[in-house]
TORLUM-310831 format. One record per residue (C-alpha): residue in one letter; x, z, y; residue number from 1. Coordinates in steps of 0.001 Angstrom, whole numbers. Each point is the difference from the previous one (the first is absolute). Last residue first. Example, Ala and Ser with C-alpha at 12.3 -4.5 7.8 and 13.67 -1.06 7.14 Angstrom:
residues 2
+----+---------+---------+---------+-----+
: aa :      xx :      zz :      yy :   i :
+----+---------+---------+---------+-----+
:  S :   13670 :    7140 :   -1060 :   2 :
:  A :   -1370 :     660 :   -3440 :   1 :
+----+---------+---------+---------+-----+
***
This chain:
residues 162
+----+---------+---------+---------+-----+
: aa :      xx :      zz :      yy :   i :
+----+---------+---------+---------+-----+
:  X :  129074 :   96002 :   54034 : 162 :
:  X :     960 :   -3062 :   -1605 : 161 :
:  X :    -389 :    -383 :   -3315 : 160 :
:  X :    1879 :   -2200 :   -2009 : 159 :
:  X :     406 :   -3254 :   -2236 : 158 :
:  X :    3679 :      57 :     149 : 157 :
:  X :    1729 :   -3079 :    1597 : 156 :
:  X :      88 :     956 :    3254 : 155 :
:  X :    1177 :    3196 :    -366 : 154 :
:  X :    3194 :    -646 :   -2298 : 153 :
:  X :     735 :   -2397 :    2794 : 152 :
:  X :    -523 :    3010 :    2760 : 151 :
:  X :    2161 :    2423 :   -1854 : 150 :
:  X :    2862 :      55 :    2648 : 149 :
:  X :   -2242 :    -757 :    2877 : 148 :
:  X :   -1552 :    3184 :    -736 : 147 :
:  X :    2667 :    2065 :    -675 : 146 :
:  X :    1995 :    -147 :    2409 : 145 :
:  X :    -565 :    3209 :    1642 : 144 :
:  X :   -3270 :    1581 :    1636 : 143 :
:  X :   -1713 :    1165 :   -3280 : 142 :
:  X :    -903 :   -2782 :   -2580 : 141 :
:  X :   -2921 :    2468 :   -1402 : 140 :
:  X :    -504 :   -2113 :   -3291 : 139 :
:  X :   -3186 :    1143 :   -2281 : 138 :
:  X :     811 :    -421 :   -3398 : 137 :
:  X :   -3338 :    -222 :   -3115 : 136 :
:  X :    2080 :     364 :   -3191 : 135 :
:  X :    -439 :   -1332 :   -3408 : 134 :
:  X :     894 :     465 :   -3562 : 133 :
:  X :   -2637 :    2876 :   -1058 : 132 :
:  X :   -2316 :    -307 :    2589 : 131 :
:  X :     134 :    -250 :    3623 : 130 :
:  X :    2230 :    2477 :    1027 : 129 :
:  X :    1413 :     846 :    3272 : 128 :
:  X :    2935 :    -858 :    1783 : 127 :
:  X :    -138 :     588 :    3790 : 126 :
:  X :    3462 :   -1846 :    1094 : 125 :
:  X :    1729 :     687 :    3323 : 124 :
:  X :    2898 :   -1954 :    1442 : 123 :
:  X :    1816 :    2195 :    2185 : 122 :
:  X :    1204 :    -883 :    3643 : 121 :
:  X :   -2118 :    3667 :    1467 : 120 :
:  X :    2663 :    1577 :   -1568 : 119 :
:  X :   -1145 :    2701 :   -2281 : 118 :
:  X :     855 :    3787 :    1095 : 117 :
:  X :   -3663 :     186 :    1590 : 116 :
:  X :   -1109 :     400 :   -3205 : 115 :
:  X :    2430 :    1046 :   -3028 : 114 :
:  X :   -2752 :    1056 :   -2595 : 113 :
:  X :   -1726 :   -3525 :     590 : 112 :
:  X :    2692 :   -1835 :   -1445 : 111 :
:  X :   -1363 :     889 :   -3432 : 110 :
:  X :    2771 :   -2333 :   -1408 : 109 :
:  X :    2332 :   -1077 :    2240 : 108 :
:  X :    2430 :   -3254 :    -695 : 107 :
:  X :    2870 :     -51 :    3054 : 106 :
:  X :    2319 :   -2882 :      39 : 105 :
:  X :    3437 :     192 :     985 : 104 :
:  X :    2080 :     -23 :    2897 : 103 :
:  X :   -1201 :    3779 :    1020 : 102 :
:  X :   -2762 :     930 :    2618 : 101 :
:  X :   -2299 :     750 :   -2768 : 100 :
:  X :    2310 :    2524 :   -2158 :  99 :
:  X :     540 :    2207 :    3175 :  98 :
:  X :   -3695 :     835 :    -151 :  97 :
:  X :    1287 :    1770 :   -3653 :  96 :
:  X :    1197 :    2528 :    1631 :  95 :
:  X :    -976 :    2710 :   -2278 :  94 :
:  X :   -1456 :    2328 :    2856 :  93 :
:  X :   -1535 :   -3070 :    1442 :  92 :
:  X :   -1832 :   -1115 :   -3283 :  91 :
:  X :    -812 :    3709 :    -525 :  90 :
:  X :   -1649 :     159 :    3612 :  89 :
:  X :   -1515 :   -3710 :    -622 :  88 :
:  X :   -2637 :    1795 :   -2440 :  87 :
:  X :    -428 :    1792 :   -2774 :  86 :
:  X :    2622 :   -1829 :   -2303 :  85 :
:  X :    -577 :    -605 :   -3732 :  84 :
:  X :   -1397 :   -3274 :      38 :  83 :
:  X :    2922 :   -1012 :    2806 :  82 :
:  X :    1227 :   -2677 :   -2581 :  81 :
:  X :    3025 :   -1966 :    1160 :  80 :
:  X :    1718 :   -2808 :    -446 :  79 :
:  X :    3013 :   -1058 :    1959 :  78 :
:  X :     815 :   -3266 :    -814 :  77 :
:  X :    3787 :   -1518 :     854 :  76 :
:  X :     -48 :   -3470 :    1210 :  75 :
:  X :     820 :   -3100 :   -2229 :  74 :
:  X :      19 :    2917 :   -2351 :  73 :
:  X :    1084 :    3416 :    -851 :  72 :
:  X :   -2775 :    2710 :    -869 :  71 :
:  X :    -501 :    3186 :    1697 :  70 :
:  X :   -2737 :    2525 :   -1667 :  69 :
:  X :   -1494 :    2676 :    2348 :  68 :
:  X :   -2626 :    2815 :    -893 :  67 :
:  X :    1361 :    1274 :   -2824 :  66 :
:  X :   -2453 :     421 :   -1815 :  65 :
:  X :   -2345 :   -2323 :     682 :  64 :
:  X :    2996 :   -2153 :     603 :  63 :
:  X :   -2452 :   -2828 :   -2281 :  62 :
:  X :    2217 :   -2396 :   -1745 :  61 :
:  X :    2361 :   -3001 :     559 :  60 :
:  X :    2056 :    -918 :   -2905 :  59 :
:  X :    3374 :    -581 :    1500 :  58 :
:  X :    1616 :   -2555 :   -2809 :  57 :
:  X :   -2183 :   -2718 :     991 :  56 :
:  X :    1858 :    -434 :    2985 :  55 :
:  X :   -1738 :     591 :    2971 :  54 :
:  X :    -280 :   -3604 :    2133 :  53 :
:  X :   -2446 :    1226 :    2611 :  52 :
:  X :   -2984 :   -2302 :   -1891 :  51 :
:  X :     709 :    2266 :   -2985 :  50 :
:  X :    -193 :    3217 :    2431 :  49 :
:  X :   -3148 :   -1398 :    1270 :  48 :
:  X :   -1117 :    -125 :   -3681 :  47 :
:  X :     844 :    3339 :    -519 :  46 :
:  X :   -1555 :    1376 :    3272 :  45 :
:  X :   -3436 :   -1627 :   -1677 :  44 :
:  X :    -134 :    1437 :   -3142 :  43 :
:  X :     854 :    3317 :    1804 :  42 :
:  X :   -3141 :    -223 :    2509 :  41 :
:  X :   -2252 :   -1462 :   -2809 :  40 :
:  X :   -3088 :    2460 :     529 :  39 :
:  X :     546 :    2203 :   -2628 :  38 :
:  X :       5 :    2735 :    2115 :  37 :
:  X :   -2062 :    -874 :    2958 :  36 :
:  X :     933 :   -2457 :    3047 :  35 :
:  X :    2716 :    -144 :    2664 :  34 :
:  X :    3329 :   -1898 :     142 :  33 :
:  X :    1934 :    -333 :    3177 :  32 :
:  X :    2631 :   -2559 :     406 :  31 :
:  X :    3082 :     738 :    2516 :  30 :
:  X :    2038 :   -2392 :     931 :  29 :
:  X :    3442 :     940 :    1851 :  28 :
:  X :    2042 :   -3290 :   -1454 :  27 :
:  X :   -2709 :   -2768 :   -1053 :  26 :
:  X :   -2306 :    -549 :   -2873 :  25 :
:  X :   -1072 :   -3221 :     -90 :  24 :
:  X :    1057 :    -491 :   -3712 :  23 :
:  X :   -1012 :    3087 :   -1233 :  22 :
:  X :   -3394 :    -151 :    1502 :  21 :
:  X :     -82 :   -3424 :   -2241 :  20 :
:  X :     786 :    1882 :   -3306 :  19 :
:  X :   -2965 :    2229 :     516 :  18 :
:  X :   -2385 :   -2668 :    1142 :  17 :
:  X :    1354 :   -2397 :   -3277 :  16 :
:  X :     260 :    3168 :   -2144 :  15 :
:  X :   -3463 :    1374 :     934 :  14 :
:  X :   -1689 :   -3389 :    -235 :  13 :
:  X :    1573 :    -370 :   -3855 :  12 :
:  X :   -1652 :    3798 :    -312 :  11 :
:  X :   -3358 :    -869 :     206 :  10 :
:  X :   -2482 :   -1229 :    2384 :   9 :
:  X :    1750 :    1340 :    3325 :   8 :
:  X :   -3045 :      63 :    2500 :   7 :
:  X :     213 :    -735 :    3501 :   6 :
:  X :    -527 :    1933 :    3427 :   5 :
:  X :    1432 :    -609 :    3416 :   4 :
:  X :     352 :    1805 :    3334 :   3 :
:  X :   -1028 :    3333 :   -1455 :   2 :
:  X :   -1133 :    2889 :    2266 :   1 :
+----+---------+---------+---------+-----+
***
């Protein structure tokens, strides 16, 4: 269930939120994106990987294919795209649980395939589309740092609260 809800207008808001998850990122994060195709999952990851300090040079993209991109930064980003997995059986076979326990940041998209694999520290984002520019997101802070870590950015969205 969804701790806190806002609305990304356009995609200024999605560069400022996505930049600023770069920012607080920490060693070990993990960041699990969920929503439909189209959604905004990628567009976001790149923006967190501009916020992480990625050179411009590594043009971040969907691993849809293959499944895991790593990018150097102010941390290294593993993202990853389990669209294409079953279920947290493949993710374990693959070992890509290993990834999340690493010094650098963790971006999932369609977290969901990996279940119980997932630390329960993630930060959780519901993405889900509004209209054509922007996004309904539903934070689940987990039971990490999260929380206190975006609570300025809270307080001064207009929000819902749930």
């Amino acid at each position: 269930m969804p701790l806190f809800a806002f609305i990304l207008h356009d995609l200024k808001e999605t560069e400022q939120f996505g930049r600023l998850l770069g920012k607080l990122a920490l060693p070990g994060d993990v960041i699990c994106l969920s929503g439909d195709l189209g959604a905004g999952k990628t567009a976001l990851t790149q923006e967190i990987a501009k916020g992480m300090e990625v050179p411009d040079s590594c043009y971040v993209t969907s691993p849809s294919f293959s499944i895991l991109q790593e990018y150097p930064g102010r941390l290294p980003l593993y993202h990853m795209d389990f669209y294409r997995l079953a279920d947290a059986t493949e993710v374990e076979d693959l070992g890509f649980e290993e990834f999340f326990y690493l010094s650098g940041l963790t971006v999932i998209e369609w977290s969901e395939r990996a279940g119980t694999l997932i630390p329960a520290t993630r930060l959780l984002l519901q993405l889900t589309i509004a209209d054509d520019l922007s996004r309904m997101v539903e934070i689940d802070f987990g039971i990490g740092t999260w929380k206190e870590r975006l609570h300025d950015f809270c307080q001064a969205t207009v929000v819902s609260r749930k």
